[in-house]
N, CA, C and O of each residue as an XYZ file, in Angstrom:
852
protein
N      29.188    -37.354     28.787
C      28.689    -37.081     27.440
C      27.160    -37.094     27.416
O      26.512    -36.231     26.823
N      26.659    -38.029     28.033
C      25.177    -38.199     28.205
C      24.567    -37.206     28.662
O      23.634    -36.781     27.981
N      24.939    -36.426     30.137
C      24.505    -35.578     30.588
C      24.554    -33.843     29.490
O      23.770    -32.894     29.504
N      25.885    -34.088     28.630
C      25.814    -32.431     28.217
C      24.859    -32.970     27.090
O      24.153    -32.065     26.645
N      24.658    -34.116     26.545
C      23.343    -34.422     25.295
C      21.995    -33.759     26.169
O      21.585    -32.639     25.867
N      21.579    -34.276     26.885
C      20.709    -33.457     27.922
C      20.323    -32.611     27.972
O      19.214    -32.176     27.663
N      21.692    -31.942     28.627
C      21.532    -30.352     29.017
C      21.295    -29.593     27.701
O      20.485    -28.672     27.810
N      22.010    -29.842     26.058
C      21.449    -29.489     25.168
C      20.357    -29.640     24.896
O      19.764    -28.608     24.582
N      19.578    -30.914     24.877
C      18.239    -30.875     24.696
C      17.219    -30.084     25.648
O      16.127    -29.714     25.219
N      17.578    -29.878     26.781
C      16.802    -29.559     27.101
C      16.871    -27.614     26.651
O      15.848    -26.931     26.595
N      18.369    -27.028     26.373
C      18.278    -25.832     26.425
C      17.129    -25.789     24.819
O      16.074    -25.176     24.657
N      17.765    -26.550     24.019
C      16.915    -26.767     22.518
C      15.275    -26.629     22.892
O      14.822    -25.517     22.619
N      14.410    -27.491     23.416
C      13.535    -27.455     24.071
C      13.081    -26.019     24.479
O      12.216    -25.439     23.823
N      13.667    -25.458     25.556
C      13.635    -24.013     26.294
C      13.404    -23.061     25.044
O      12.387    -22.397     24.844
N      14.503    -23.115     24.261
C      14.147    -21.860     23.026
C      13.383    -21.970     22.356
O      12.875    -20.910     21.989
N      12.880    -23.103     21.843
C      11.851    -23.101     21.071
C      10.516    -22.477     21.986
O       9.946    -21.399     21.820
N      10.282    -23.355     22.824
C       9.438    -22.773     23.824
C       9.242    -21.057     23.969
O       8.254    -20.326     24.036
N      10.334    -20.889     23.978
C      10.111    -18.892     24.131
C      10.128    -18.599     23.005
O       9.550    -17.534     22.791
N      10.739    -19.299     21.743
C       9.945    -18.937     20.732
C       8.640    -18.670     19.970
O       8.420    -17.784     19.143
N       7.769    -19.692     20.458
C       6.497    -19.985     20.132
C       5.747    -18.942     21.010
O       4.709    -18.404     20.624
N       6.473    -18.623     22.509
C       5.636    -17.966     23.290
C       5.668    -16.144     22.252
O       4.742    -15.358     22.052
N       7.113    -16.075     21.830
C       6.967    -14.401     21.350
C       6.520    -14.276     20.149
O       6.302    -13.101     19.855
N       6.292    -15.046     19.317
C       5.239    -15.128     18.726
C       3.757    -14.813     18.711
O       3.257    -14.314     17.703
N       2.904    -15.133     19.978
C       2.179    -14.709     20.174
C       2.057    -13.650     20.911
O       1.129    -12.842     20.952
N       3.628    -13.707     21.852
C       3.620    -12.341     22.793
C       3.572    -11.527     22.226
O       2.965    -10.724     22.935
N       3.993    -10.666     20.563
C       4.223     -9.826     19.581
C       2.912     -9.531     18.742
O       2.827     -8.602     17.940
N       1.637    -10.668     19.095
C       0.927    -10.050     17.775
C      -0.206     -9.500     18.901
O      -0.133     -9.220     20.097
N      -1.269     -9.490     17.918
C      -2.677     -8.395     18.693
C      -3.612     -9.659     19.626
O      -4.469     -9.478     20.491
N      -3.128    -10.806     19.130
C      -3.432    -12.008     19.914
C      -3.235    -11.757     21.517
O      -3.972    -12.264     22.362
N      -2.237    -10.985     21.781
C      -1.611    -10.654     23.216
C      -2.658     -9.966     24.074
O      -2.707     -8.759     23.841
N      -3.382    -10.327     24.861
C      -4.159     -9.270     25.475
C      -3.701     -9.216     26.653
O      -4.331     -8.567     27.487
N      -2.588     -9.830     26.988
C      -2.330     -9.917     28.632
C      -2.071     -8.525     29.267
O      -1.835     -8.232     30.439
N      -2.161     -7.903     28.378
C      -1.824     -6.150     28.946
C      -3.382     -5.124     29.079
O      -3.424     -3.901     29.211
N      -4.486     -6.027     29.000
C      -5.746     -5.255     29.091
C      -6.176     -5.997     30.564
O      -6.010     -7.214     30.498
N      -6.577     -5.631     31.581
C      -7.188     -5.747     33.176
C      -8.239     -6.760     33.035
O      -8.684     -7.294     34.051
N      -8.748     -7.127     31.685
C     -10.048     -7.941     31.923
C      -9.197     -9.428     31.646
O      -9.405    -10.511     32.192
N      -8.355     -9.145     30.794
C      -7.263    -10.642     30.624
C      -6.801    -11.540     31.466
O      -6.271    -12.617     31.196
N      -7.108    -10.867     32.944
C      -6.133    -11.473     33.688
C      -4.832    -11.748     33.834
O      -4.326    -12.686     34.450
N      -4.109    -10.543     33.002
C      -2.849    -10.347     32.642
C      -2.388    -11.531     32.283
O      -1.258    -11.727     32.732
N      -3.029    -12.834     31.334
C      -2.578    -13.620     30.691
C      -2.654    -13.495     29.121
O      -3.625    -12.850     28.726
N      -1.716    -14.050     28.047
C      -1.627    -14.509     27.008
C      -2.685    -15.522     26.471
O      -3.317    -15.122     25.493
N      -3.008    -16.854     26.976
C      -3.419    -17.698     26.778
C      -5.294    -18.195     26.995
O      -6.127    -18.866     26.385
N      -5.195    -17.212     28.488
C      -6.734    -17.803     28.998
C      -7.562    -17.236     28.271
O      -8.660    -17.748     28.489
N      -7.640    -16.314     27.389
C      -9.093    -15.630     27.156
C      -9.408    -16.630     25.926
O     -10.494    -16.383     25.401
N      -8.752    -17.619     25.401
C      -8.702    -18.603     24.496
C      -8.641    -19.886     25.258
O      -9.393    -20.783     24.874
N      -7.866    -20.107     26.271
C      -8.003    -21.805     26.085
C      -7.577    -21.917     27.942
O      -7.105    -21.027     28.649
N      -7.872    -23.025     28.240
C      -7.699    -23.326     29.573
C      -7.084    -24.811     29.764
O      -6.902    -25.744     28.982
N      -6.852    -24.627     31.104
C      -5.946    -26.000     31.449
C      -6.968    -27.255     32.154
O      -6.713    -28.459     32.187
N      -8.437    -26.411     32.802
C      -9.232    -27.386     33.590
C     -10.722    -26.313     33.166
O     -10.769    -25.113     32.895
N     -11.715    -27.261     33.252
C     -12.836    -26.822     32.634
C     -13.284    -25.928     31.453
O     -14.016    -24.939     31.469
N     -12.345    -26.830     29.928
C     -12.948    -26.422     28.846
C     -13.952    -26.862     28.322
O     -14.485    -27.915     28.674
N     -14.288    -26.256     27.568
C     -15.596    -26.809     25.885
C     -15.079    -27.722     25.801
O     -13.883    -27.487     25.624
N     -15.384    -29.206     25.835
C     -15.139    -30.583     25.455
C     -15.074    -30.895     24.394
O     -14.290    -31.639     23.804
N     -16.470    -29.960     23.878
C     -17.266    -30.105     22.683
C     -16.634    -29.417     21.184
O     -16.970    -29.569     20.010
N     -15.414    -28.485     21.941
C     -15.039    -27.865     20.876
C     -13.534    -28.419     20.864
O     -12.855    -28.368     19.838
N     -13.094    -28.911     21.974
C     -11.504    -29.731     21.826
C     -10.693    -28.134     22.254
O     -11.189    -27.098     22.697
N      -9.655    -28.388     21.997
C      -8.004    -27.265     21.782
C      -8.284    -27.139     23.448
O      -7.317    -26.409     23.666
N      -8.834    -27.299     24.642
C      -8.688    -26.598     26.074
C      -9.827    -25.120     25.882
O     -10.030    -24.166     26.632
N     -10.337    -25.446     24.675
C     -10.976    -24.503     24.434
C     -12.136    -23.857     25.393
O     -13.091    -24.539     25.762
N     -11.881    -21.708     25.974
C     -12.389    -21.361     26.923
C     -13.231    -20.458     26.771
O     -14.078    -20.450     27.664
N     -13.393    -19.383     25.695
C     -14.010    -18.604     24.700
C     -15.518    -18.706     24.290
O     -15.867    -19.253     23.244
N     -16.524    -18.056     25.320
C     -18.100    -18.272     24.515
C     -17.941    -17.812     22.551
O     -17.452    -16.994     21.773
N     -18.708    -18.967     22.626
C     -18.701    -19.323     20.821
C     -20.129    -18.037     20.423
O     -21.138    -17.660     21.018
N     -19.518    -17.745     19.205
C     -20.279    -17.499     18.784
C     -21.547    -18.082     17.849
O     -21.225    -18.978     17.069
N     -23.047    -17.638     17.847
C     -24.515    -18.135     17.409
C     -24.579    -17.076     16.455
O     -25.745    -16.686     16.402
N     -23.660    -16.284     15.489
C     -24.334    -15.210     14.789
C     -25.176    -15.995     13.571
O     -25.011    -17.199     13.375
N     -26.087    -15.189     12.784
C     -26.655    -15.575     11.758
C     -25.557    -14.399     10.239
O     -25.411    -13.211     10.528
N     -25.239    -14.656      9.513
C     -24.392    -13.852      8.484
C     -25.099    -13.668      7.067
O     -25.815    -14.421      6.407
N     -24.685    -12.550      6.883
C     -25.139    -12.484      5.690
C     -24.042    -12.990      4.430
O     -23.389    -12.067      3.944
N     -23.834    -14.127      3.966
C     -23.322    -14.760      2.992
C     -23.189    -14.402      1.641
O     -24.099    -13.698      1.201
N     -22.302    -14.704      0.891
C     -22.517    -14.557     -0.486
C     -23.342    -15.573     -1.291
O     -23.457    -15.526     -2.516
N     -23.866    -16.431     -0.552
C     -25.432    -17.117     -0.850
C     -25.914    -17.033     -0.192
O     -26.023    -17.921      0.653
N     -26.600    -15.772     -0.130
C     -27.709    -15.814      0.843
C     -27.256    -15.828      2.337
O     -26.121    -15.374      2.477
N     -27.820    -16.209      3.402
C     -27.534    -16.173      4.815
C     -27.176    -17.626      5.660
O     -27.655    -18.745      5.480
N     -26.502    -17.326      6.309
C     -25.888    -18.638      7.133
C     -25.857    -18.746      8.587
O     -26.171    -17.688      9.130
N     -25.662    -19.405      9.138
C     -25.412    -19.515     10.558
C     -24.393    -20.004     10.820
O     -23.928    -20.925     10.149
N     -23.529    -19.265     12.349
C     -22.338    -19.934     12.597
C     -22.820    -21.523     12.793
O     -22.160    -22.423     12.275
N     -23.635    -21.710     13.326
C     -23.473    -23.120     13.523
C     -23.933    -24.293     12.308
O     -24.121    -25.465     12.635
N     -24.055    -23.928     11.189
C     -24.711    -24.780     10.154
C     -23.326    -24.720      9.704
O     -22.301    -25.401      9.715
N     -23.831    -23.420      9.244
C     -22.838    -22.444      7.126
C     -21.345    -22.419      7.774
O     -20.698    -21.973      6.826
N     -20.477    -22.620      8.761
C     -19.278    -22.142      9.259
C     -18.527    -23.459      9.267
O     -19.173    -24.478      9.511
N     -17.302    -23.534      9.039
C     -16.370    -24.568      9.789
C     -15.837    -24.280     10.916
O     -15.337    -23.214     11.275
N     -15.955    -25.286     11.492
C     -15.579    -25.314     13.354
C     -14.118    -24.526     13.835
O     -13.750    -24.177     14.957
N     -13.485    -24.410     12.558
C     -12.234    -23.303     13.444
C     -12.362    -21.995     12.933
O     -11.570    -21.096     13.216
N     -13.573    -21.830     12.009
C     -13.591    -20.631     11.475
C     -14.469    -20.019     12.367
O     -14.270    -18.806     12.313
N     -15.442    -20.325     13.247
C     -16.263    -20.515     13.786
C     -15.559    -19.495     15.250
O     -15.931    -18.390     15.645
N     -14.547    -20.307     15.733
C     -13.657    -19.949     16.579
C     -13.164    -18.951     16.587
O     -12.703    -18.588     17.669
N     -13.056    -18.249     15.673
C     -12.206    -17.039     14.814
C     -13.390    -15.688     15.067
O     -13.253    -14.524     15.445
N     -14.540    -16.491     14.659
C     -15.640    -15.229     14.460
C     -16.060    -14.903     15.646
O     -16.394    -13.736     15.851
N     -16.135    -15.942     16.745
C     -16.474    -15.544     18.169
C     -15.824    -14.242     18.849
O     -16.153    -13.799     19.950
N     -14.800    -13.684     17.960
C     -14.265    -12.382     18.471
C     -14.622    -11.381     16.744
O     -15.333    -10.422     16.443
N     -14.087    -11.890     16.329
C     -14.421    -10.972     15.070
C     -15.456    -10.629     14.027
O     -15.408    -10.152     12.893
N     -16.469    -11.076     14.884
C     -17.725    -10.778     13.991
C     -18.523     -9.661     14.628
O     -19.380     -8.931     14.130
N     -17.815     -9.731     16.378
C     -18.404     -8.593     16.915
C     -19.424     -9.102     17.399
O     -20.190     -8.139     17.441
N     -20.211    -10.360     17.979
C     -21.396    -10.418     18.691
C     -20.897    -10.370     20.085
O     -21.351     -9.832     21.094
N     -19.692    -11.178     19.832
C     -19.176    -11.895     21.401
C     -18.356    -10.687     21.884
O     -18.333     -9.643     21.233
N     -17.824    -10.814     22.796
C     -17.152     -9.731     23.979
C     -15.310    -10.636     23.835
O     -15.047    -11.835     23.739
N     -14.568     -9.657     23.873
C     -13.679    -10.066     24.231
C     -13.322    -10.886     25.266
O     -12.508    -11.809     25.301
N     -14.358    -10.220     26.476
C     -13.774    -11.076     27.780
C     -14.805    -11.778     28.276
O     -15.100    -11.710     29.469
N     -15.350    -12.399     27.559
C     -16.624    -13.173     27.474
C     -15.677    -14.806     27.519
O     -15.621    -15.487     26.495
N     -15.056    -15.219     28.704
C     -14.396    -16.254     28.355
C     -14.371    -17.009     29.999
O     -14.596    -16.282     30.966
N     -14.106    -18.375     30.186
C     -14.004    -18.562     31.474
C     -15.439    -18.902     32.207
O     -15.472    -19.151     33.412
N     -16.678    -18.893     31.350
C     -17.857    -18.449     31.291
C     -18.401    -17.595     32.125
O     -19.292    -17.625     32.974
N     -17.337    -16.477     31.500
C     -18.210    -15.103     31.567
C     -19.109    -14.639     30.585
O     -18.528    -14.784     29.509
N     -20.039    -14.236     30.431
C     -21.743    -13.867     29.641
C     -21.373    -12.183     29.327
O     -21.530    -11.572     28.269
N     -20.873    -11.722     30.533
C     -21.299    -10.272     30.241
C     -20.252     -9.406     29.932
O     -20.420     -8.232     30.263
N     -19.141     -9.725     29.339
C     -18.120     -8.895     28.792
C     -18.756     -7.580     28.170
O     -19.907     -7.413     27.766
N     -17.827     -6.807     28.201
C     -18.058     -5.369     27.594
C     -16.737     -4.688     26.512
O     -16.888     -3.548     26.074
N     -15.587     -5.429     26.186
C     -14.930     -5.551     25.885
C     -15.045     -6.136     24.307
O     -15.051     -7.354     24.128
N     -15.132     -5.239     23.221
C     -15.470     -6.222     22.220
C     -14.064     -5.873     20.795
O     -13.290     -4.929     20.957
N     -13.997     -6.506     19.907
C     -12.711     -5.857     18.868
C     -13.580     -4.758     18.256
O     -14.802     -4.830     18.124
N     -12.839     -3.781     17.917
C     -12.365     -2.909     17.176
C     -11.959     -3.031     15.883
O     -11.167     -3.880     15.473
N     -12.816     -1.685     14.854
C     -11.648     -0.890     13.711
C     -11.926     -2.483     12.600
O     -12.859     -3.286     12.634
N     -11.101     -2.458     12.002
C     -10.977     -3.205     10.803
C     -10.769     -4.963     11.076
O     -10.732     -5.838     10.210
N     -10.675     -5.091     12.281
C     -10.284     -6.469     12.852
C     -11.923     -6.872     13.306
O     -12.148     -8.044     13.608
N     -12.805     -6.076     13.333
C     -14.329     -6.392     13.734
C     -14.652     -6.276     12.010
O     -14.619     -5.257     11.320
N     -15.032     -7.956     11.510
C     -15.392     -7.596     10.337
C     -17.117     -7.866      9.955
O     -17.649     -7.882      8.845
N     -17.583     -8.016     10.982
C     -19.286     -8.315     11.278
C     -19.902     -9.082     11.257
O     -19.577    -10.034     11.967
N     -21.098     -9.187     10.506
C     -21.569     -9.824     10.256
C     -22.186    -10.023      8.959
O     -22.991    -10.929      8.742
N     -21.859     -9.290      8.217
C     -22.079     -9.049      6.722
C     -20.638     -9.723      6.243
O     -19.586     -9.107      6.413
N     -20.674    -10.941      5.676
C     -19.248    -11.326      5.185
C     -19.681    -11.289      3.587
O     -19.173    -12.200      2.933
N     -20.416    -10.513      2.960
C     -20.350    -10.412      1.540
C     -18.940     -9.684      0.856
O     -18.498     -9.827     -0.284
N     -18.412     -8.852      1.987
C     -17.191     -8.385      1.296
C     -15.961     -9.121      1.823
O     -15.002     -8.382      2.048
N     -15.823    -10.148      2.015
C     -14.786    -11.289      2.681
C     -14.429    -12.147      1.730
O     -15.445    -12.259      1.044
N     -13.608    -12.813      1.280
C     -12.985    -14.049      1.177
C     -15.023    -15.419      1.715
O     -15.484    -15.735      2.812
N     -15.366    -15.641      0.700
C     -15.914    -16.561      1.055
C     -15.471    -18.274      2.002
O     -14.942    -19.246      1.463
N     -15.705    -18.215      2.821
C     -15.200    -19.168      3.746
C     -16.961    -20.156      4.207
O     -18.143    -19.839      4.066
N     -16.186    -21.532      4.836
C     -17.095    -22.755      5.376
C     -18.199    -23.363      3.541
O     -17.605    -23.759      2.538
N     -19.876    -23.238      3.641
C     -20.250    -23.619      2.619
C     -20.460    -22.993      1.616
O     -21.272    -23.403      0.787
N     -19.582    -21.526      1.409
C     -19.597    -20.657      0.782
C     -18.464    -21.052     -0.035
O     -18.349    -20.797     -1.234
N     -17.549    -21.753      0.754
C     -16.086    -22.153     -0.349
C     -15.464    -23.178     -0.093
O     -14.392    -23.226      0.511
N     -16.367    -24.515     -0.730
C     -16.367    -25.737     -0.976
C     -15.164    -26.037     -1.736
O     -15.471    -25.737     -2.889
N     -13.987    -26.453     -1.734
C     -13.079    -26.215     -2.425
C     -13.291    -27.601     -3.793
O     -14.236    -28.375     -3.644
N     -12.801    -27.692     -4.440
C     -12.891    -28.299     -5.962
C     -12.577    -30.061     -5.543
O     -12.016    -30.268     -4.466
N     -12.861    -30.956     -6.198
C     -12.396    -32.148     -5.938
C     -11.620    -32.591     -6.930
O     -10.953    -33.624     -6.856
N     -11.665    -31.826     -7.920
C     -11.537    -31.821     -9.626
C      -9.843    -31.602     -9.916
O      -9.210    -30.600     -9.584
N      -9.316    -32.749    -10.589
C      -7.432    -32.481    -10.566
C      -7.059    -31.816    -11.721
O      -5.932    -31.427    -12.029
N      -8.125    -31.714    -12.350
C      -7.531    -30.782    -13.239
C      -8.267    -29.356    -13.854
O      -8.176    -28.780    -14.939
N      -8.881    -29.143    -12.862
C      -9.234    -27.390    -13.150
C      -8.692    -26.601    -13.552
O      -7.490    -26.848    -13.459
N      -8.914    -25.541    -14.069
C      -8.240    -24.450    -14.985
C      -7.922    -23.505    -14.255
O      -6.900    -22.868    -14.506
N      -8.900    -23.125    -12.944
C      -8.898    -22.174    -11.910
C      -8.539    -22.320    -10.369
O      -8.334    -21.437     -9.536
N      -8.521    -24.180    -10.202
C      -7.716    -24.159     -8.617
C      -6.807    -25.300     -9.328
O      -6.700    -26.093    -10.263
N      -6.027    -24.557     -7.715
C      -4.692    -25.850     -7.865
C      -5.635    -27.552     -7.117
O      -6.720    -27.669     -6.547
N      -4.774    -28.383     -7.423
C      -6.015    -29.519     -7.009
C      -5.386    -29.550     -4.999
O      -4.360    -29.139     -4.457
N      -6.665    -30.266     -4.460
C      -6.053    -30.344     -3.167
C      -5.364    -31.955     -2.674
O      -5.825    -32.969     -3.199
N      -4.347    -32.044     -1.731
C      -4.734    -33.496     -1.353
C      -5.454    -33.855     -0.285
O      -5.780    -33.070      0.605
N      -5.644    -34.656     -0.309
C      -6.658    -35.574      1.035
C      -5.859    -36.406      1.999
O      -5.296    -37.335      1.420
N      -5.602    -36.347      3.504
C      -4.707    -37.274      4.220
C      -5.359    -38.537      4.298
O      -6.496    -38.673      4.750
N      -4.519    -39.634      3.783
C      -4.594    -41.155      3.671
C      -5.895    -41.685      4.314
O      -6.669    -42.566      3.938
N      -5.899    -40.844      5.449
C      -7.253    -40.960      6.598
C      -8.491    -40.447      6.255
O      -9.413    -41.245      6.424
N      -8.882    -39.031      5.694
C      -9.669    -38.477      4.822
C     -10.118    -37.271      5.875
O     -10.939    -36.417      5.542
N      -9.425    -37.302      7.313
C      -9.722    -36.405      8.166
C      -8.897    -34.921      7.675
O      -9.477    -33.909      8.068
N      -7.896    -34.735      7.040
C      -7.883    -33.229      6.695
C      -7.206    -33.265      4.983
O      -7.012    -34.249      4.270
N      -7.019    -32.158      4.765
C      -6.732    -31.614      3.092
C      -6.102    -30.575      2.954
O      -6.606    -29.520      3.341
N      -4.784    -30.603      2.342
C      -4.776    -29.343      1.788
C      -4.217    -28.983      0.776
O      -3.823    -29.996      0.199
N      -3.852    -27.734      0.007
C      -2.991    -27.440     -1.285
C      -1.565    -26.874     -1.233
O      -1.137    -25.828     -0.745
N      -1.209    -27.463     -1.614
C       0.673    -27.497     -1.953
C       0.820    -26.736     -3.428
O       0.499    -27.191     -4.526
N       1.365    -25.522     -3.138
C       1.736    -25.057     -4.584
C       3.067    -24.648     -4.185
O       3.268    -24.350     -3.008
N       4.478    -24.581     -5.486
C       5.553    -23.229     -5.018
C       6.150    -23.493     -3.706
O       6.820    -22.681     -3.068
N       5.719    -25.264     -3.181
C       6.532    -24.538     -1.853
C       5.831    -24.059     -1.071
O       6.303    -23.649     -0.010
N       4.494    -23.962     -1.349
C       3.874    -23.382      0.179
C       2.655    -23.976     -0.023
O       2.141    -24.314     -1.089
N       2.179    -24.087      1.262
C       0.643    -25.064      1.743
C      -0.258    -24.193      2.312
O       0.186    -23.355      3.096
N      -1.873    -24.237      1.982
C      -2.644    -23.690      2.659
C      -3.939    -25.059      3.411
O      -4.382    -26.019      2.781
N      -4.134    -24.840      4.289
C      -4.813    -25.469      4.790
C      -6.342    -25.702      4.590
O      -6.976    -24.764      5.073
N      -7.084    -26.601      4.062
C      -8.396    -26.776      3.957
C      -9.199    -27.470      5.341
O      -8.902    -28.557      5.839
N     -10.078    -26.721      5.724
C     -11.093    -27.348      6.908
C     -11.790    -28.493      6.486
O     -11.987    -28.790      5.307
N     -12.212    -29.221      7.607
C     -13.683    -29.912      6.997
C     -14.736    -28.902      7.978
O     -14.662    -28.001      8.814
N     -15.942    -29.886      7.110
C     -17.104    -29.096      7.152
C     -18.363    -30.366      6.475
O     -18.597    -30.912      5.397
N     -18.954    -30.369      7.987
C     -19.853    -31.133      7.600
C     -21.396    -30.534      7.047
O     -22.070    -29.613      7.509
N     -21.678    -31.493      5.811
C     -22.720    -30.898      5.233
C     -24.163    -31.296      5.657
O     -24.279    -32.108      6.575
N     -25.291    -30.773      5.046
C     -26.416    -31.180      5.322
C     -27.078    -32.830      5.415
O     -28.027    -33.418      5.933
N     -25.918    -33.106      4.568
C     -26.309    -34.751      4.381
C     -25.336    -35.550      5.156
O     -25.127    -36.732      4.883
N     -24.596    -34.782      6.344
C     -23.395    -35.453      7.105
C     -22.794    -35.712      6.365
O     -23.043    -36.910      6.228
N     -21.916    -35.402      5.518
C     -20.941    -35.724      4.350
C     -19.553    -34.476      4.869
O     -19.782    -33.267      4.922
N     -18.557    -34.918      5.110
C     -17.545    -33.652      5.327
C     -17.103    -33.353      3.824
O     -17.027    -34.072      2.828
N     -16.940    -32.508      3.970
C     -16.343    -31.641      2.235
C     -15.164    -30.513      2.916
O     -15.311    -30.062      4.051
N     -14.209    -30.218      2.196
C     -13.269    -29.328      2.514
C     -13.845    -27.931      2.154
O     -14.709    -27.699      1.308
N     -13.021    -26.796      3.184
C     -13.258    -25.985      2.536
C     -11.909    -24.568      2.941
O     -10.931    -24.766      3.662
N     -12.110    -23.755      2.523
C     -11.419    -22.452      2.601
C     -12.229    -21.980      4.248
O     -13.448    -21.861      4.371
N     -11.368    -21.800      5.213
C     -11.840    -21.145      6.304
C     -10.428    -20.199      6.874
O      -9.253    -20.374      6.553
N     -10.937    -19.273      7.714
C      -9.983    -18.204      8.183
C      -8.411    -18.897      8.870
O      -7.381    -18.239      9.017
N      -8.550    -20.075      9.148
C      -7.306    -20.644      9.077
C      -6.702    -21.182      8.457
O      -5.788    -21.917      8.830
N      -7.180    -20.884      6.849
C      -6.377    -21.397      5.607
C      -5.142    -20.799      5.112
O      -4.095    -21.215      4.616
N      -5.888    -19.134      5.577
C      -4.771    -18.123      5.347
C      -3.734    -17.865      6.369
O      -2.525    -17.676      6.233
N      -4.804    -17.913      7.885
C      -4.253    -17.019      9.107
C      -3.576    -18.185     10.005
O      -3.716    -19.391      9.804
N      -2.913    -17.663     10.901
C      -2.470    -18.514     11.879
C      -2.488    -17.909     13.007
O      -1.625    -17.099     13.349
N      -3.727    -18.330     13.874
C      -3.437    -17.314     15.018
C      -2.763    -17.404     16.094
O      -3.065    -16.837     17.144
N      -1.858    -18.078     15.934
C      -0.723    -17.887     17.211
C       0.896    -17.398     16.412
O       2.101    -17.590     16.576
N      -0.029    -16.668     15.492
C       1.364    -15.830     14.958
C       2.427    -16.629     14.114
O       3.375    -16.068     13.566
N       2.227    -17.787     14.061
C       3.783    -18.651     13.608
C       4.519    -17.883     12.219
O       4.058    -17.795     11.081
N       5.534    -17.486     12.637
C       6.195    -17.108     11.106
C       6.095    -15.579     11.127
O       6.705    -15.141     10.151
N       5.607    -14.692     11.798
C       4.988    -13.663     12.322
C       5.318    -12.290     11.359
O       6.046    -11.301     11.445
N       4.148    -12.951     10.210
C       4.023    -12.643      9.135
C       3.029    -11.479      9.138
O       2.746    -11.375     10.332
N       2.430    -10.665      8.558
C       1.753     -9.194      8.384
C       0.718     -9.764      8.508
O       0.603    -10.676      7.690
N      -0.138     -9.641      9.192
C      -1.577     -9.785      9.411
C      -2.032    -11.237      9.259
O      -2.915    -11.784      8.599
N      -0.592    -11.880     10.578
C      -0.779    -13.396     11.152
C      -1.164    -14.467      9.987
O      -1.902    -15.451     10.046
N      -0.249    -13.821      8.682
C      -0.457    -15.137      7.669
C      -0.099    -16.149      7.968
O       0.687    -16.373      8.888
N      -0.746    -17.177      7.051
C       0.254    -18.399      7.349
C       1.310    -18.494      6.527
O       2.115    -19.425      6.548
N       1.342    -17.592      5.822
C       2.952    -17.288      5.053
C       2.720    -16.080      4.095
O       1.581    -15.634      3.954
N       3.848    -15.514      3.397
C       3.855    -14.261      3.019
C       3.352    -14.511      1.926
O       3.487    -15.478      1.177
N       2.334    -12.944      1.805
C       1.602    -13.093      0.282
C       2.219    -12.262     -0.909
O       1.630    -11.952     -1.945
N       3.604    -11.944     -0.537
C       4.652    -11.201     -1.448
C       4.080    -11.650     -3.028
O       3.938    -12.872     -3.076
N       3.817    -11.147     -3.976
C       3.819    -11.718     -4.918
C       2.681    -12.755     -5.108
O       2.636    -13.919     -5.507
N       1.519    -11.584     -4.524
C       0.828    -12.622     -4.228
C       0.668    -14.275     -4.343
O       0.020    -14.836     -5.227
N       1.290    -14.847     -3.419
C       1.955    -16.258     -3.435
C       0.809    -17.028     -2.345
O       0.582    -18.232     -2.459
N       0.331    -16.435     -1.604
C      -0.728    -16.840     -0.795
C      -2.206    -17.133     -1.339
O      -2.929    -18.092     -1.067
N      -2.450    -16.071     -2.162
C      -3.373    -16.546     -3.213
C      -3.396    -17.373     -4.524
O      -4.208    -18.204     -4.929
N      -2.292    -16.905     -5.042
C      -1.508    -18.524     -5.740
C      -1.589    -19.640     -5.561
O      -1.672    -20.425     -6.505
N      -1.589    -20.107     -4.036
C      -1.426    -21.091     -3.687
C      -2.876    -22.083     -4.503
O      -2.931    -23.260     -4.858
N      -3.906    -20.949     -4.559
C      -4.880    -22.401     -4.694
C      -5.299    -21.932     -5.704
O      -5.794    -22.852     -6.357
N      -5.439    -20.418     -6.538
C      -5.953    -20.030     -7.270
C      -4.933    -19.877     -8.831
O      -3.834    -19.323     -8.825
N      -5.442    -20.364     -9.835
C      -4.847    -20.817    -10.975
C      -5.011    -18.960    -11.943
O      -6.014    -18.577    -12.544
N      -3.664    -18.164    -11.770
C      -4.115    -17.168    -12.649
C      -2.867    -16.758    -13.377
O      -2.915    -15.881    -14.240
């Protein structure tokens, strides 16, 4: 009896595992099919021995230094950004190279089309100190957020569905939450939703989530 408990767990184990993997095997996340990838899934993002320390996840990906043009004015990834949004722009802002990873410098490989959204984020979803989210429980215009017991993350629960708030440390070392590209997105596909939501915005329900209309 012990042994077939086992052998179930472990097949349980196994599927999930290839679950999580086709998930990402299915979205645009997949580059293992371009020659500069190294015909892997995983490395042009994260590694098993000699990552960014500094950035945590196995993380393998030269970061991006862009300066942006904000909807206040101008920012820098490294001030105005939250640290996973940050992560996000190192391919999609278009400074960095796709295969700029592994510390490689000189990639030539960069995104494309509508997925390169620049460096002008005035027409974006304001994200990092651009979208400080509310502290306030009873606003007219957001849903309120919570805070974990610890005060290390936050987020909003509406309907049944959660979006995730970053921190983001401010000028005065103070972390404040905010709206960053992994509030909406999930980039390893989970749920493998239209343009790697973190859940469906049917009805618009994704914007719901935090916005009171």
């Amino acid at each position: 009896m012990r042994t077939a408990k086992l052998v179930l767990a472990a097949s349980v184990l196994a599927a999930l595992a290839a679950s999580a993997n086709g998930q990402i095997a299915l979205s645009d996340h997949n580059f293992s099919g371009y020659g500069w990838s190294d015909n892997q899934i995983c490395k042009p993002c994260h590694t098993p021995h000699g990552s960014n320390e500094t950035v945590g996840r196995l993380w393998n990906h030269a970061l991006t230094t862009a300066t942006y043009q904000m909807h206040r004015g101008t920012g820098t990834a490294t001030v105005n950004i939250d640290s996973s949004s940050r992560l996000c722009l190192s391919c999609h802002d278009g400074t960095v190279a796709l295969d700029n990873f592994g510390g490689r410098t000189t990639g030539t490989n960069f995104v494309a089309g509508e997925k390169n959204i620049g460096t002008n984020l005035n027409n974006d979803h304001p994200i990092g100190s651009d979208a400080i989210y509310t502290t306030s429980t009873t606003s007219t215009s957001y849903n309120p957020m919570t805070v974990s017991s610890t005060g290390t993350s936050a987020s909003v629960v509406f309907a049944g569905n959660t979006v995730r708030l970053r921190p983001w440390v401010n000028s005065t070392g103070a972390t404040q939450f905010v709206v960053g590209c992994s509030s909406c997105h999930t980039v390893h596909n989970t749920g493998n939703f239209d343009h790697m939501l973190r859940f469906s915005n049917s009805g618009s329900a994704l914007c719901l989530t935090c916005h009171i209309k």
